[in-house]
C-alpha positions as CSV (number, residue, x, y, z in Angstrom):
1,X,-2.1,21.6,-18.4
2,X,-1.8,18.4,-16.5
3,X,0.2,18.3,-13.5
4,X,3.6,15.9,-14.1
5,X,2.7,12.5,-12.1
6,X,6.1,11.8,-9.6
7,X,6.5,8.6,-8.6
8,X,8.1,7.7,-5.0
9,X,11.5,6.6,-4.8
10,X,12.5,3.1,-3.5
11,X,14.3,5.4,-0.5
12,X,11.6,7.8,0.0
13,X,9.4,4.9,0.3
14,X,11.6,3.9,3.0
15,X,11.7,7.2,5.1
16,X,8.0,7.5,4.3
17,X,7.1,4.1,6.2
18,X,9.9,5.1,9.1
19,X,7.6,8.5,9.8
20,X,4.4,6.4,9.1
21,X,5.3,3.9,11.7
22,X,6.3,7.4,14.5
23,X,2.8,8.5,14.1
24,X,1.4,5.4,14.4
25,X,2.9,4.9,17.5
26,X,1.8,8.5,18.6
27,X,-1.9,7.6,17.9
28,X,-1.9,4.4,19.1
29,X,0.5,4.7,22.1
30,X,1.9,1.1,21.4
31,X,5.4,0.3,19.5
32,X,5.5,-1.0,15.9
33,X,8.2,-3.0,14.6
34,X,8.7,-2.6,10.6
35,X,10.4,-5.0,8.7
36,X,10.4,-6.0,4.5
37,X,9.0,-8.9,3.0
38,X,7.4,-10.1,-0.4
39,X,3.6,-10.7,0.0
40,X,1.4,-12.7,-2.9
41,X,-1.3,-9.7,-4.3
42,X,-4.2,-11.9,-3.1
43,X,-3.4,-11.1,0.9
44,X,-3.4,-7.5,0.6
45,X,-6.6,-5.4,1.4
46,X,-7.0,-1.9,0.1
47,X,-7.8,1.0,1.7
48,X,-8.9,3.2,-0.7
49,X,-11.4,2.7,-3.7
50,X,-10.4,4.4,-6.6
51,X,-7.2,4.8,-8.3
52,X,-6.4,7.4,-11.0
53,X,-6.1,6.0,-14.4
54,X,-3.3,8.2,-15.5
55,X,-1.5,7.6,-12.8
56,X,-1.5,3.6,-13.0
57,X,-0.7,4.4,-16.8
58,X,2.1,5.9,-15.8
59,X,3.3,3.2,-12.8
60,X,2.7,0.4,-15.3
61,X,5.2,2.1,-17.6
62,X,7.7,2.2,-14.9
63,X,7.4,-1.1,-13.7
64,X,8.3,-2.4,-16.9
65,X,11.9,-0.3,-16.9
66,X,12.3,-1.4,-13.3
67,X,11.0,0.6,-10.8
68,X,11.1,-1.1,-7.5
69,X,9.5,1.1,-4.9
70,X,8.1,-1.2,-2.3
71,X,4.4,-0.5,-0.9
72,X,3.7,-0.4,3.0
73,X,1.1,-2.1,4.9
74,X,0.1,-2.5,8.4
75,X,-0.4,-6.1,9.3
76,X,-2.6,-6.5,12.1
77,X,-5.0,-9.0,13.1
78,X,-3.5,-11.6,10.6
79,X,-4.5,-9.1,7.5
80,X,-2.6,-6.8,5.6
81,X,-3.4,-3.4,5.0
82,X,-2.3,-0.9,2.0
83,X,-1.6,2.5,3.2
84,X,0.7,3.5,0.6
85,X,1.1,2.3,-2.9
86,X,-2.5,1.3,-4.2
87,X,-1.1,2.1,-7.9
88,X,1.9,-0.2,-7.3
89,X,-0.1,-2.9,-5.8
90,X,-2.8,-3.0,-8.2
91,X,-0.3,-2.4,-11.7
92,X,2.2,-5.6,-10.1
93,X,-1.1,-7.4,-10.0
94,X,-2.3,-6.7,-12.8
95,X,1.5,-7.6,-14.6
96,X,1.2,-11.1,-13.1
97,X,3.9,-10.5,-10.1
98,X,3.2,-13.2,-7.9
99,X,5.0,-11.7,-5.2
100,X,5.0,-7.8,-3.9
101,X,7.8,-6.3,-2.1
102,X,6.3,-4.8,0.9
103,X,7.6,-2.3,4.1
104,X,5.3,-3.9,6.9
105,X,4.4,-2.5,10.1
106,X,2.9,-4.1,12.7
107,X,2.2,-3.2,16.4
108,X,3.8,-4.7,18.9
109,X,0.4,-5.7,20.7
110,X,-2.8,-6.1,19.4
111,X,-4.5,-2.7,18.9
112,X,-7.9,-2.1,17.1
113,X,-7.3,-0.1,14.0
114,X,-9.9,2.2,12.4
115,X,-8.7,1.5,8.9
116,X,-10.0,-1.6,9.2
117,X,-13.5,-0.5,10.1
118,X,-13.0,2.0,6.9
119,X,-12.1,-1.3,4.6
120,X,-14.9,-3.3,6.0
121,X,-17.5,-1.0,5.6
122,X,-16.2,0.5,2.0
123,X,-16.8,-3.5,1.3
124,X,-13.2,-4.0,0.4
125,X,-11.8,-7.4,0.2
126,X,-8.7,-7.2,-2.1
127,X,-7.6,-5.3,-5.0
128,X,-9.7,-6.2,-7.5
129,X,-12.4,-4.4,-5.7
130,X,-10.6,-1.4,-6.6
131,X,-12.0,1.1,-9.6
132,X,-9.9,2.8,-11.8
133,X,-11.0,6.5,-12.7
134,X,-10.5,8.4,-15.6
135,X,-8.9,12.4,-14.6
């Protein structure tokens, strides 16, 4: 029996980037601010490479009867980073959303961040580079 896919909710999304942004702080001993905005799809850089096909199935269904849960990225350097919500990234894509509500974090100085090593050297440049696998 397949386990039942649960999306996030638009408010859990919210507490989510809130404890996301504490241990982010913790590792990197520096403050982040967080804040909201709409980013175009093409800015954002993935950092993981596969996505599960019934799960996207499922977001896309949802998207089209309205769910809104924003995705959250760390913006450093001038780039964006996906940490949460690679299926809601790539299925808003994908739909033709020119714009993707995002929960953004960004430290308060300029840090080095590993993930960014990770994205480089998985050879990911933006969500298209992202496979979709079958469970």
């Amino acid at each position: 029996m397949r386990e039942e896919i649960r999306l996030i909710t638009r408010e859990e999304a919210f507490r989510r980037a809130e404890r996301i942004k504490r241990e982010y702080e913790l590792i990197h001993g520096v403050e982040f601010e967080i804040y909201s905005r709409y980013l175009p799809p093409d800015v954002l850089l993935p950092t993981q490479r596969e996505l599960s096909e019934a799960k996207l199935l499922v977001v896309l269904q949802e998207i089209k009867h309205g769910y809104d849960a924003p995705i959250i990225v760390i913006e450093c350097r001038g780039k964006y980073y996906v940490i949460d919500g690679h299926h809601r990234a790539f299925a808003l894509r994908k739909l033709g959303f020119p714009e993707i509500e995002a929960i953004i974090l960004k430290p308060k100085r300029d840090i080095a961040l590993g993930i960014a090593e990770t994205v480089k050297r998985k050879g990911l440049r933006g969500l298209d580079d992202i496979k979709i696998v079958r469970d």
